[in-house]
C-alpha positions, 0 to 999 in steps of 0.5 A: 500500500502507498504511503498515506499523507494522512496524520489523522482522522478529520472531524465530521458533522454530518455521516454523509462526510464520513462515508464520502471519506470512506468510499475514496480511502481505506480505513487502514490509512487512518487506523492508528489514529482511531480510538479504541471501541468496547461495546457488548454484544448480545449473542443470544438475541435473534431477528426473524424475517416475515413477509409483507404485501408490497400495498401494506408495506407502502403504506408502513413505509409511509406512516414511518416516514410521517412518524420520522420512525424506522419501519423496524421501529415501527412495526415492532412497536405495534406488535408488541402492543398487539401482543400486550392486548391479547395476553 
């Protein structure tokens, strides 16, 4: 690999900046300068898949987007409630 001019990883405001920085350099010229990350992972927990009609999901696309929600967030939320009501 080429010798990097790189002495650091800049500041960003916005996430957009850091992956336009990525696209165009590899994450190994800035790895020295990188802090040190510790996080906890959850091995036990599992996501399934469902299927959804394309028309529901148009329309859960577009209640989230309204709700400045993810889908995922939106439809677990509901699901869990449902789930409340019936138990």
């Amino acid at each position: 690999m080429a010798e990097s001019n790189y002495t650091g990883l800049p500041s960003f405001n916005y996430t957009q900046e850091i992956v336009e920085l990525f696209d165009k350099h590899d994450m190994g010229e800035f790895w020295e300068s990188m802090p040190e990350a510790y996080f906890d992972v959850d091995i036990k927990g599992k996501q399934y898949l469902i299927s959804v009609d394309e028309s529901l999901m148009i329309q859960l696309l577009e209640i989230a987007k309204s709700q400045e929600v993810s889908i995922q967030s939106l439809v677990d939320s509901w699901l869990k409630e449902k789930v409340l009501e019936v138990s």
